[in-house]
N, CA, C and O atoms as a GROMACS GRO file, in nm:
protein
  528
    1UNK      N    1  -3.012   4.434  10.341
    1UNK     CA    2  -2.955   4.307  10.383
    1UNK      C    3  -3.061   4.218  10.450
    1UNK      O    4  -3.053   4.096  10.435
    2UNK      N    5  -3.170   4.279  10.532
    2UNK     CA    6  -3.240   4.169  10.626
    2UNK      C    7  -3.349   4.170  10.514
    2UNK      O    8  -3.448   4.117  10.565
    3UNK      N    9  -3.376   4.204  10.391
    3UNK     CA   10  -3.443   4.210  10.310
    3UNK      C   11  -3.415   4.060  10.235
    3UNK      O   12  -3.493   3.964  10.237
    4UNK      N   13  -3.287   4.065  10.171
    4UNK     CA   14  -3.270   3.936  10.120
    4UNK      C   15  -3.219   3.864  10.135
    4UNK      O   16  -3.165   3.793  10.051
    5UNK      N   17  -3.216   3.847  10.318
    5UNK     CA   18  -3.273   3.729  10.458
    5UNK      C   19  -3.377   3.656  10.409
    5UNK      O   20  -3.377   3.541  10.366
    6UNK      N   21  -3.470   3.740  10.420
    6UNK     CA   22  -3.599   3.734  10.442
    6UNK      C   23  -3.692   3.654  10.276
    6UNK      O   24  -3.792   3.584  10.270
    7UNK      N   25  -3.596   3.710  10.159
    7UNK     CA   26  -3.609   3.624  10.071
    7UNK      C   27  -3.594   3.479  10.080
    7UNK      O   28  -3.670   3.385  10.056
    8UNK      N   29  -3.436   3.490  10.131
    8UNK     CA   30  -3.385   3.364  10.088
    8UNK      C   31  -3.494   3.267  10.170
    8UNK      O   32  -3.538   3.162  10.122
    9UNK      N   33  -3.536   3.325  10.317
    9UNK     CA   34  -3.620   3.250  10.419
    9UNK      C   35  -3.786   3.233  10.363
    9UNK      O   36  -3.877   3.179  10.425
   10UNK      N   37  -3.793   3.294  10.235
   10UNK     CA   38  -3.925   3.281  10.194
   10UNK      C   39  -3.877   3.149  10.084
   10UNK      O   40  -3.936   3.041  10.096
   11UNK      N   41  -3.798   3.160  10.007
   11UNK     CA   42  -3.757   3.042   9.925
   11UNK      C   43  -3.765   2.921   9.992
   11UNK      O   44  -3.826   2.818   9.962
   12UNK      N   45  -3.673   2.955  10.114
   12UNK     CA   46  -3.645   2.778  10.255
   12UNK      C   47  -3.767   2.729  10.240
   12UNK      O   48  -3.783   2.619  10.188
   13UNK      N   49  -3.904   2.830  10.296
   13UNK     CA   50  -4.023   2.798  10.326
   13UNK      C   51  -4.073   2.765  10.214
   13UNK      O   52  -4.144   2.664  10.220
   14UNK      N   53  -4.059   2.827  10.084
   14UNK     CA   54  -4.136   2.742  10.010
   14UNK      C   55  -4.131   2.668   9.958
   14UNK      O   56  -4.235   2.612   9.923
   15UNK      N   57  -4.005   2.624   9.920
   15UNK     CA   58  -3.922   2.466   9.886
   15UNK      C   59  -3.982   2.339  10.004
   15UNK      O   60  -4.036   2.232   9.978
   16UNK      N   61  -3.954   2.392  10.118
   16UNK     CA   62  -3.990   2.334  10.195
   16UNK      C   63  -4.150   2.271  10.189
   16UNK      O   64  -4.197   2.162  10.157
   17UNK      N   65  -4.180   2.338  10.216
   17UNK     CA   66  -4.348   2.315  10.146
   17UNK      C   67  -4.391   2.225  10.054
   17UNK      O   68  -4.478   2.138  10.063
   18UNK      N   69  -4.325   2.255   9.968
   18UNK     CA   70  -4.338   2.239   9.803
   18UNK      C   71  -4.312   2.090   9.803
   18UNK      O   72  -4.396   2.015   9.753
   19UNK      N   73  -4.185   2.034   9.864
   19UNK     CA   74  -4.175   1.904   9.922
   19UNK      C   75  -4.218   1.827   9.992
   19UNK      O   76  -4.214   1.704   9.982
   20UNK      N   77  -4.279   1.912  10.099
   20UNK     CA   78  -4.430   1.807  10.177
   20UNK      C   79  -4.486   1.816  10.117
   20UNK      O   80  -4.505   1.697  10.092
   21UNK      N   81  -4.566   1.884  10.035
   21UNK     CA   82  -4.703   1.903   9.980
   21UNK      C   83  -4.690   1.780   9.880
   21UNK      O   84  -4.792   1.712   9.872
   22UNK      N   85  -4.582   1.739   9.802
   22UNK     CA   86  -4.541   1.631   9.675
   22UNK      C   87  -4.540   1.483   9.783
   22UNK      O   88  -4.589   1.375   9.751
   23UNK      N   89  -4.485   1.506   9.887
   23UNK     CA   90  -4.457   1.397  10.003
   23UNK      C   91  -4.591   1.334  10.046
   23UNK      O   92  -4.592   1.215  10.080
   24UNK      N   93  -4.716   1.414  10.047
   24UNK     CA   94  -4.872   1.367  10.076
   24UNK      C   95  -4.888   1.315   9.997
   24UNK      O   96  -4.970   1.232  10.038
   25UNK      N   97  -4.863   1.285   9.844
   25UNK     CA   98  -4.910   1.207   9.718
   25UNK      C   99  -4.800   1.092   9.703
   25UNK      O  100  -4.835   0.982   9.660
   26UNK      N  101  -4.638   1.124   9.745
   26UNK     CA  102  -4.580   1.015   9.738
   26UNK      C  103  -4.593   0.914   9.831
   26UNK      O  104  -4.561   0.802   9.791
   27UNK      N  105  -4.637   0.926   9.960
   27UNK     CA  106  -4.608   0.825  10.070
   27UNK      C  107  -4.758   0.880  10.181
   27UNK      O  108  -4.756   0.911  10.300
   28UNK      N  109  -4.875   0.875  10.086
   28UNK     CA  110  -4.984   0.924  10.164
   28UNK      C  111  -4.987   0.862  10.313
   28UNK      O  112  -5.042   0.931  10.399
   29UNK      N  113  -4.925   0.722  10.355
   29UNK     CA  114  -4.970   0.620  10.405
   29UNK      C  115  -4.914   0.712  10.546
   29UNK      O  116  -4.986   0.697  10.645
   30UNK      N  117  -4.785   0.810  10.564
   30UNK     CA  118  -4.774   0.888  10.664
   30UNK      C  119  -4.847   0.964  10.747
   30UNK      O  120  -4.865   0.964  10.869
   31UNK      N  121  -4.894   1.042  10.638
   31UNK     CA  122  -4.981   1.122  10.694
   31UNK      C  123  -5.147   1.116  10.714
   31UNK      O  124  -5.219   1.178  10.791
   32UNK      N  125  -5.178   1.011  10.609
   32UNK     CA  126  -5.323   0.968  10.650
   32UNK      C  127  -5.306   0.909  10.867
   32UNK      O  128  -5.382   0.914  10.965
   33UNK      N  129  -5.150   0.859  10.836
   33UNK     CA  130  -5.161   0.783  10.998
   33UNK      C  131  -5.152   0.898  11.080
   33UNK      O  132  -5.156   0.855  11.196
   34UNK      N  133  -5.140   1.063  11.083
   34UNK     CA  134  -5.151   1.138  11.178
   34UNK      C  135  -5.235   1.243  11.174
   34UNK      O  136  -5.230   1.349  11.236
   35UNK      N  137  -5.350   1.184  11.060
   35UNK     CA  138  -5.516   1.250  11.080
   35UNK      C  139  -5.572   1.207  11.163
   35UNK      O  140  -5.612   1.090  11.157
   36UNK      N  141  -5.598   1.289  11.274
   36UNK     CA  142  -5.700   1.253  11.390
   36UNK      C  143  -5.834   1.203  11.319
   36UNK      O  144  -5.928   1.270  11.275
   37UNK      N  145  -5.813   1.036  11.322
   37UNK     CA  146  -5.952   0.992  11.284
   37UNK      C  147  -6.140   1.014  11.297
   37UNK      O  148  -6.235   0.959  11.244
   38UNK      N  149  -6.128   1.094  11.370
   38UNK     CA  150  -6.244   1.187  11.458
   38UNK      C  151  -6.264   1.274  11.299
   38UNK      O  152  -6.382   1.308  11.306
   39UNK      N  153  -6.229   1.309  11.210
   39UNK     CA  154  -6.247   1.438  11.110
   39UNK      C  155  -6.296   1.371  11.012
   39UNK      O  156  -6.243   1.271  10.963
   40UNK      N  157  -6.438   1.440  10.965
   40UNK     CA  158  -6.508   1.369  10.872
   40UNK      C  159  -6.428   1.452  10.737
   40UNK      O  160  -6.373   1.560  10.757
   41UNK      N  161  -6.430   1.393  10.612
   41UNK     CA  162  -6.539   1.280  10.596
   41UNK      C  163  -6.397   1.156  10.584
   41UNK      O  164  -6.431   1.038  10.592
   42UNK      N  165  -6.266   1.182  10.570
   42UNK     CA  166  -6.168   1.044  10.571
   42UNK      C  167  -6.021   1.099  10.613
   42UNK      O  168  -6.001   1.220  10.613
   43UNK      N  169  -5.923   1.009  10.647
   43UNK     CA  170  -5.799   1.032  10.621
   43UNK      C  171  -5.730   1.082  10.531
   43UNK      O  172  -5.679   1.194  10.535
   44UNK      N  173  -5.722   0.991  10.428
   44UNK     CA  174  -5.730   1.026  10.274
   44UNK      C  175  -5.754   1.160  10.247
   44UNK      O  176  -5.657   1.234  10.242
   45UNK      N  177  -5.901   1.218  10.223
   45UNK     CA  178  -5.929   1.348  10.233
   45UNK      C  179  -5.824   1.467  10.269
   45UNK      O  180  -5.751   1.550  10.214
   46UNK      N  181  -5.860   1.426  10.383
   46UNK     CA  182  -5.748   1.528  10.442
   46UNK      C  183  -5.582   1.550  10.387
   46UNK      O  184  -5.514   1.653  10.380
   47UNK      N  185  -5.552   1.424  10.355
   47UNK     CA  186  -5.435   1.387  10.336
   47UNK      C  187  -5.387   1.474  10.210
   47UNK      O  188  -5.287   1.546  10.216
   48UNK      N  189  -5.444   1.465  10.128
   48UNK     CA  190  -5.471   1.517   9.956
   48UNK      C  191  -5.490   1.652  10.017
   48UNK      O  192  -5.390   1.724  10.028
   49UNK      N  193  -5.595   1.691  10.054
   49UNK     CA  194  -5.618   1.831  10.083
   49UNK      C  195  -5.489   1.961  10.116
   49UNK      O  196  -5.466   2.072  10.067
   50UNK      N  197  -5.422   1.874  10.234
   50UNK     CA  198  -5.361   1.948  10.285
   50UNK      C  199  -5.218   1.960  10.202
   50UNK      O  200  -5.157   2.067  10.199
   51UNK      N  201  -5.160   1.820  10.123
   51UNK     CA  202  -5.090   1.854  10.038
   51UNK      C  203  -5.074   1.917   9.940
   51UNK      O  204  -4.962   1.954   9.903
   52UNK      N  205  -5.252   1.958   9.837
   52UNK     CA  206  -5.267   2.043   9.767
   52UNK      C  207  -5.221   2.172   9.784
   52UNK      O  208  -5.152   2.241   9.709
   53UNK      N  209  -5.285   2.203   9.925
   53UNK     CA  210  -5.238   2.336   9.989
   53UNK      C  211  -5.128   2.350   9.973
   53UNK      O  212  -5.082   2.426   9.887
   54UNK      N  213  -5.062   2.283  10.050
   54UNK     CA  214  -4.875   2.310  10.057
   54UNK      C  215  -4.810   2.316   9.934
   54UNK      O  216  -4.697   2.365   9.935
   55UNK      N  217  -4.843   2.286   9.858
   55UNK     CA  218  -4.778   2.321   9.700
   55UNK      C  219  -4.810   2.404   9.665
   55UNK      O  220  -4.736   2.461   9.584
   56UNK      N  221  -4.936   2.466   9.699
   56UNK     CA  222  -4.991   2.589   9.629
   56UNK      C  223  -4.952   2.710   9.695
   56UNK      O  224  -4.935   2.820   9.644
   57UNK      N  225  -4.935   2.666   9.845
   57UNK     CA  226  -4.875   2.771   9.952
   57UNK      C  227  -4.718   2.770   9.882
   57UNK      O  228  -4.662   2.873   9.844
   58UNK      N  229  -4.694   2.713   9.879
   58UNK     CA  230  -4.548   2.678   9.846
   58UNK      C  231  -4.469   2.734   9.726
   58UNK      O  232  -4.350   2.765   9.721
   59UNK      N  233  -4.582   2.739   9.612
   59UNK     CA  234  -4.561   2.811   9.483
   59UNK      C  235  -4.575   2.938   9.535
   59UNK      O  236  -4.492   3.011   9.481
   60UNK      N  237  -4.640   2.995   9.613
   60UNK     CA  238  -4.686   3.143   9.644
   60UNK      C  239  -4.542   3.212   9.708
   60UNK      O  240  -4.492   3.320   9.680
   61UNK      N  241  -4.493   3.109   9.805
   61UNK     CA  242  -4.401   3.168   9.842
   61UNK      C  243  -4.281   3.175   9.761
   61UNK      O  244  -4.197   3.255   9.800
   62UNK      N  245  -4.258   3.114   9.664
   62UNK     CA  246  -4.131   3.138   9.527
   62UNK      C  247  -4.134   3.253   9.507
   62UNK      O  248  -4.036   3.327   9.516
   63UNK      N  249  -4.283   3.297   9.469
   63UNK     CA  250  -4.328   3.342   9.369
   63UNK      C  251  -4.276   3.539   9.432
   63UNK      O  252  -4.280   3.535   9.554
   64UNK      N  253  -4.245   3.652   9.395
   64UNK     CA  254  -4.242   3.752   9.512
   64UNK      C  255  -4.326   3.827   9.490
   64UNK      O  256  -4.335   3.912   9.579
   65UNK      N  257  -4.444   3.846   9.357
   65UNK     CA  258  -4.569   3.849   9.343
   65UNK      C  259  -4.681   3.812   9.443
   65UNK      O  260  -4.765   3.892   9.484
   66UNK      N  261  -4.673   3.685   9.478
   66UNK     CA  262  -4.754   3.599   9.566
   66UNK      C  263  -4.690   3.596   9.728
   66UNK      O  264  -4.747   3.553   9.828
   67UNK      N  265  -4.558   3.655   9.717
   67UNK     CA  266  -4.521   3.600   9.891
   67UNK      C  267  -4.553   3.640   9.979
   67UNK      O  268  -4.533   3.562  10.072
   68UNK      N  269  -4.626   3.787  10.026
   68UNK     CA  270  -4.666   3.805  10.105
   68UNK      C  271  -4.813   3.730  10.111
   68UNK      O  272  -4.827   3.709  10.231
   69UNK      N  273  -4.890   3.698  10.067
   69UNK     CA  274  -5.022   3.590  10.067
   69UNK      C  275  -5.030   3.492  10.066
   69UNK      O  276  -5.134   3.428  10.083
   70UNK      N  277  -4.860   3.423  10.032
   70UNK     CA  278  -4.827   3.264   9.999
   70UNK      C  279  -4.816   3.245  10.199
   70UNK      O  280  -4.873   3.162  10.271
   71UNK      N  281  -4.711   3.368  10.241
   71UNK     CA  282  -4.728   3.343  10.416
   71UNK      C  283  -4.790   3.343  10.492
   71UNK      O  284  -4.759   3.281  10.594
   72UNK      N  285  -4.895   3.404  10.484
   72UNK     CA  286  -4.994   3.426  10.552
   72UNK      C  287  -5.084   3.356  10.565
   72UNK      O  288  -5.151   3.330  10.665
   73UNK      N  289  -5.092   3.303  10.406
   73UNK     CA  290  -5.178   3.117  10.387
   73UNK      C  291  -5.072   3.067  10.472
   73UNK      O  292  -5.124   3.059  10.583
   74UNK      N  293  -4.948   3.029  10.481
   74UNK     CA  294  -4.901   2.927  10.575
   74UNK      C  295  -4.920   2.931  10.724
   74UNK      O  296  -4.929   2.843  10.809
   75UNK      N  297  -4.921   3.045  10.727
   75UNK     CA  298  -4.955   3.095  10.889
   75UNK      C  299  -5.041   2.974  10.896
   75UNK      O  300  -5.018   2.868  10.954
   76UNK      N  301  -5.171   3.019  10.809
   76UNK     CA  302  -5.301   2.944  10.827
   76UNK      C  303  -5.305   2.827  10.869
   76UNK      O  304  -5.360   2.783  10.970
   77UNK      N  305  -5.194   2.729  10.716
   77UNK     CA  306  -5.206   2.614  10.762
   77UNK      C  307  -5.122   2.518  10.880
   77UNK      O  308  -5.134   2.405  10.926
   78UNK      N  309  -4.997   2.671  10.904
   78UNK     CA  310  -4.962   2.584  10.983
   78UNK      C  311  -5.033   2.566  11.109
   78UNK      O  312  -4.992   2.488  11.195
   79UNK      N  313  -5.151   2.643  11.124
   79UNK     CA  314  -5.240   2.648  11.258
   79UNK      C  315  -5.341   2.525  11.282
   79UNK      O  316  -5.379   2.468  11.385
   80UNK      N  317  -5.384   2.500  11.082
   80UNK     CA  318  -5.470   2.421  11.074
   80UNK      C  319  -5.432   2.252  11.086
   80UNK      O  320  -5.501   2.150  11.083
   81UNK      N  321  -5.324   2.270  11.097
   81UNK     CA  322  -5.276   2.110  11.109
   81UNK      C  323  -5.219   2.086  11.190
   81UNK      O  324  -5.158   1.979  11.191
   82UNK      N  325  -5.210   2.187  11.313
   82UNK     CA  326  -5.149   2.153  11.467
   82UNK      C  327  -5.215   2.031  11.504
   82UNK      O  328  -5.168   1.921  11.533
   83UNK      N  329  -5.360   2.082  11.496
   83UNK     CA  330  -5.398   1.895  11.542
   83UNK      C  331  -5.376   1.800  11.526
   83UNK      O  332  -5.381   1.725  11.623
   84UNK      N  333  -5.340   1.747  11.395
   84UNK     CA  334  -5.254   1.680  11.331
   84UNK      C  335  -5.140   1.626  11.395
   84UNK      O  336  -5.141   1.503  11.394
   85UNK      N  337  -5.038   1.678  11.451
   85UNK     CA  338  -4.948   1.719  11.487
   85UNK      C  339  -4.941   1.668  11.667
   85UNK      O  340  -4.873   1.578  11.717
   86UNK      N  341  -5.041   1.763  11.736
   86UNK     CA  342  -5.121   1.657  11.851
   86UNK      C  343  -5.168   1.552  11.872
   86UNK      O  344  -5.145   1.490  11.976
   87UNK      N  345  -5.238   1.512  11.785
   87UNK     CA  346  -5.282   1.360  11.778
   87UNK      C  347  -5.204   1.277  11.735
   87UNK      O  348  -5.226   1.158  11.753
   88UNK      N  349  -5.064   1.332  11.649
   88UNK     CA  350  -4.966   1.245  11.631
   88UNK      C  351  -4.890   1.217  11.791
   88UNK      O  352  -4.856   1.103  11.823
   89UNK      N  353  -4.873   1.314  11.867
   89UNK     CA  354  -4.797   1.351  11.958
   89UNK      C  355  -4.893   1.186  12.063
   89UNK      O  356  -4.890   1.072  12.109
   90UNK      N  357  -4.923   1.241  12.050
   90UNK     CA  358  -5.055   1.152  12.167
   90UNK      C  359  -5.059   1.014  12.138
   90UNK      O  360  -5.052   0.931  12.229
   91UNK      N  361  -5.078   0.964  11.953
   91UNK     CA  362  -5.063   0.837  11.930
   91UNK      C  363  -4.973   0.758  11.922
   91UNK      O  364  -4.986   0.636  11.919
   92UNK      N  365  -4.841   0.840  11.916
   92UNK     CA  366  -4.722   0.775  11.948
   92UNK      C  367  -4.636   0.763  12.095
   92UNK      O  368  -4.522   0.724  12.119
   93UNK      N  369  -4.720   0.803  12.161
   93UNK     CA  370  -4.684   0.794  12.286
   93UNK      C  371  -4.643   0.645  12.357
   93UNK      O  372  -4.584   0.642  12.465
   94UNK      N  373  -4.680   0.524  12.284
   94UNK     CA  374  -4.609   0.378  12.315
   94UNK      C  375  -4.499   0.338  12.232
   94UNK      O  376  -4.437   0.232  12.233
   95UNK      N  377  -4.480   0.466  12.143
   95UNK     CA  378  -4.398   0.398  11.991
   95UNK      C  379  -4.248   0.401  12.144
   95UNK      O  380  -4.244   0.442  12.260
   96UNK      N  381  -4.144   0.327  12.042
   96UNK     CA  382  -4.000   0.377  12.070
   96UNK      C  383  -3.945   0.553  12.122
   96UNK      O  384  -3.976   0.642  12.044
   97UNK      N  385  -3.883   0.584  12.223
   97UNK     CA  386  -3.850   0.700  12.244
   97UNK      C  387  -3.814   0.749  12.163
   97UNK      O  388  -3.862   0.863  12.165
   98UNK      N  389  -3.719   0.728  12.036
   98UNK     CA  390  -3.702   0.805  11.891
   98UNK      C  391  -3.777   0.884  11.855
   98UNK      O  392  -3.778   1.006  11.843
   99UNK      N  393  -3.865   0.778  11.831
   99UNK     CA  394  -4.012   0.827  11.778
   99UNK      C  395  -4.100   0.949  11.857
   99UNK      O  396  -4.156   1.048  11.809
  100UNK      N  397  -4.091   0.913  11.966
  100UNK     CA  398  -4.197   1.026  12.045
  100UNK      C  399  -4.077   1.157  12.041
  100UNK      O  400  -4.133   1.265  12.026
  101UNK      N  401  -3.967   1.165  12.048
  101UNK     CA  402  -3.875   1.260  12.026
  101UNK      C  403  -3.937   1.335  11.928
  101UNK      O  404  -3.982   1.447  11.954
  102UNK      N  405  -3.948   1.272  11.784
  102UNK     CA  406  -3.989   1.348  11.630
  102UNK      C  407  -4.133   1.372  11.657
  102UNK      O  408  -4.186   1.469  11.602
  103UNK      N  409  -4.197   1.301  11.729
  103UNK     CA  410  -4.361   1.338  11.719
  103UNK      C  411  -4.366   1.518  11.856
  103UNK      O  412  -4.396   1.635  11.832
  104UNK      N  413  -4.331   1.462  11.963
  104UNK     CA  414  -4.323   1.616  12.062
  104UNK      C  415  -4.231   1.755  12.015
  104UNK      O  416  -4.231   1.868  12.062
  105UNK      N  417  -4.154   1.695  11.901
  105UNK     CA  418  -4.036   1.814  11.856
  105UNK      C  419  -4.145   1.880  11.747
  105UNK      O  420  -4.144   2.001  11.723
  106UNK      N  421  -4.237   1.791  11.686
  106UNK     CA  422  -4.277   1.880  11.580
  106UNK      C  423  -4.354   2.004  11.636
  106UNK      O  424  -4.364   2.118  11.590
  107UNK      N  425  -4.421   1.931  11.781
  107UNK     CA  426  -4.536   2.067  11.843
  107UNK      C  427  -4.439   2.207  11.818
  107UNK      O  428  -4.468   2.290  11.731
  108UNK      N  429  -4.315   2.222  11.909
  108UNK     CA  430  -4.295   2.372  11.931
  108UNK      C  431  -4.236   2.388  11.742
  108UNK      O  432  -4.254   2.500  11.694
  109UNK      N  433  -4.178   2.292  11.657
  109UNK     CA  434  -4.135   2.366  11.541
  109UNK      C  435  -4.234   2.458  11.506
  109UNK      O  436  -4.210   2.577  11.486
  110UNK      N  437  -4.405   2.379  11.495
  110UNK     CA  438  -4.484   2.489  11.423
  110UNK      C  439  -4.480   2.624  11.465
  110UNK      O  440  -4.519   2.702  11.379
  111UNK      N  441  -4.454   2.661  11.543
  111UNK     CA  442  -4.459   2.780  11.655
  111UNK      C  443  -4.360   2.847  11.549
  111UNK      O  444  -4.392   2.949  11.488
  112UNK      N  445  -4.248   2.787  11.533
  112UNK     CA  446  -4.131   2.841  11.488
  112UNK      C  447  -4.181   2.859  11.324
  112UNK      O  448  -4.183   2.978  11.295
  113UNK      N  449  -4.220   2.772  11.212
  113UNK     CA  450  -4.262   2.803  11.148
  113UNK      C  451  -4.399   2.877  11.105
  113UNK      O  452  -4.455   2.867  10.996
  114UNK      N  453  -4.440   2.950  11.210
  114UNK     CA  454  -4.562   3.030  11.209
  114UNK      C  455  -4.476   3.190  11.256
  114UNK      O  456  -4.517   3.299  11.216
  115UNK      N  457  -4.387   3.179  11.322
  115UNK     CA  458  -4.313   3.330  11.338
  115UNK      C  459  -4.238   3.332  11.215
  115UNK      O  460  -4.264   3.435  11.152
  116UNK      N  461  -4.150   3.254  11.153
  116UNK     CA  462  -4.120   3.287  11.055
  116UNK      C  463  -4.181   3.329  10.908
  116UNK      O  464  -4.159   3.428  10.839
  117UNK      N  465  -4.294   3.180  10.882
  117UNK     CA  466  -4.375   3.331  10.797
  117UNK      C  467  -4.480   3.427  10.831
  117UNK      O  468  -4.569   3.460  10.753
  118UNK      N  469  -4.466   3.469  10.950
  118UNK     CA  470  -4.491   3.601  11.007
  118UNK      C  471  -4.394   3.715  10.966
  118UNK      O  472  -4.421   3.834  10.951
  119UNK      N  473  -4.263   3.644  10.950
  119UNK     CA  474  -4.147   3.754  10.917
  119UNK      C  475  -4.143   3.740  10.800
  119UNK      O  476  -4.105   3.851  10.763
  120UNK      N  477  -4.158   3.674  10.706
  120UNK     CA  478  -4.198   3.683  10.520
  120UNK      C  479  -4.284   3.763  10.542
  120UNK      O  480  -4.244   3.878  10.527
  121UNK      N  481  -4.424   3.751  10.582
  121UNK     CA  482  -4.539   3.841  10.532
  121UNK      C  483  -4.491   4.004  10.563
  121UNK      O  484  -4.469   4.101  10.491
  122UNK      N  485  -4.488   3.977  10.707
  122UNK     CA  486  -4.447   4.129  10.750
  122UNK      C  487  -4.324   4.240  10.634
  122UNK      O  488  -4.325   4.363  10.625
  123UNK      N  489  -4.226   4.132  10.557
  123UNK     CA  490  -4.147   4.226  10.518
  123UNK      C  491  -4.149   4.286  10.387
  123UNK      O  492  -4.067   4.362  10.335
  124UNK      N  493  -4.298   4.222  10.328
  124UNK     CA  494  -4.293   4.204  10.217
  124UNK      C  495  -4.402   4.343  10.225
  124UNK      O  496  -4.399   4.431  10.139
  125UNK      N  497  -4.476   4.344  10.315
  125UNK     CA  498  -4.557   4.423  10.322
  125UNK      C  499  -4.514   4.590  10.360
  125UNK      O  500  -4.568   4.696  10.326
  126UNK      N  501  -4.400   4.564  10.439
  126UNK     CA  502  -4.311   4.724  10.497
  126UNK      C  503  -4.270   4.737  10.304
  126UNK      O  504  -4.243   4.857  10.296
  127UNK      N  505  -4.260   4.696  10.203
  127UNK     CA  506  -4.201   4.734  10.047
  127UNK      C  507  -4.334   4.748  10.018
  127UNK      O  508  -4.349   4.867  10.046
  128UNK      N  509  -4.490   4.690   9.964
  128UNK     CA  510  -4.553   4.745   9.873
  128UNK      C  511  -4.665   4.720   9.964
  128UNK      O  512  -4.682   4.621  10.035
  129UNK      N  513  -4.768   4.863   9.949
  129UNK     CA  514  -4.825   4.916  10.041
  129UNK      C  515  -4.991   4.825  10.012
  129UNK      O  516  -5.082   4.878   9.948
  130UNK      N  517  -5.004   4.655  10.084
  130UNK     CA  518  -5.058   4.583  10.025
  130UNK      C  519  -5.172   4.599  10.160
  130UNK      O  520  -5.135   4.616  10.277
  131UNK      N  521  -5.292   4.590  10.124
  131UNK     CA  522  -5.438   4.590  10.263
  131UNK      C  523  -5.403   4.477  10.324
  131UNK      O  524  -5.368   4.377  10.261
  132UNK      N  525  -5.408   4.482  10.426
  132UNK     CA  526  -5.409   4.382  10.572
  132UNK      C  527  -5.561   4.274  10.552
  132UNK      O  528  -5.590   4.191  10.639
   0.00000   0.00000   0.00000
């Protein structure tokens, strides 16, 4: 039963994904605005980059071939784009209170989406006896 939990919560995540990652190419103009401009070599860059990832993370996690490595990449990125995430927190700090609501709520989600695919990787790994 907490087995295909843990599916269905690998599907959430990678749908999920799979839809930001398409969301960086549809409406780049978002997320180029919460690249800490400090990161060479552009916004842009980054922007593309990280959506590539998330689709590819995102396919991994469909996939139950790929899901324990599709999570563990997310772990990654969800670590790698906290800054992101901070510097959004920080630059919207004059916007409307709405706004700073969605920008400070995203800090603790990652937390939450970094234990959860902690709990994809982990369960996939207690079934096939895969190297750490």
């Amino acid at each position: 039963m907490a087995d295909d939990r843990r599916d269905v919560l690998a599907i959430i995540i990678g749908a999920f994904m799979l839809f930001a990652g398409v969301m960086h190419f549809a409406n780049p103009s978002f997320f180029n605005e919460i690249v800490p401009p400090w990161l060479p070599p552009s916004e842009p860059f980054w922007t593309y980059v990280s959506g590539v990832a998330e689709i590819v993370i995102g396919i991994m996690l469909l996939r139950p071939s790929t899901r324990r490595l599709g999570a563990l990449a997310a772990i990654w990125l969800f670590i790698a784009v906290y800054p992101a995430n901070l510097y959004m927190a920080w630059d919207w700090r004059d916007r409307p209170f709405n706004e700073q609501l969605v920008s400070y709520g995203r800090l603790p989600f990652q937390f939450l989406f970094i234990w959860l695919a902690w709990r994809v990787a982990t369960r996939d790994r207690q079934q096939v006896n895969y190297p750490v």
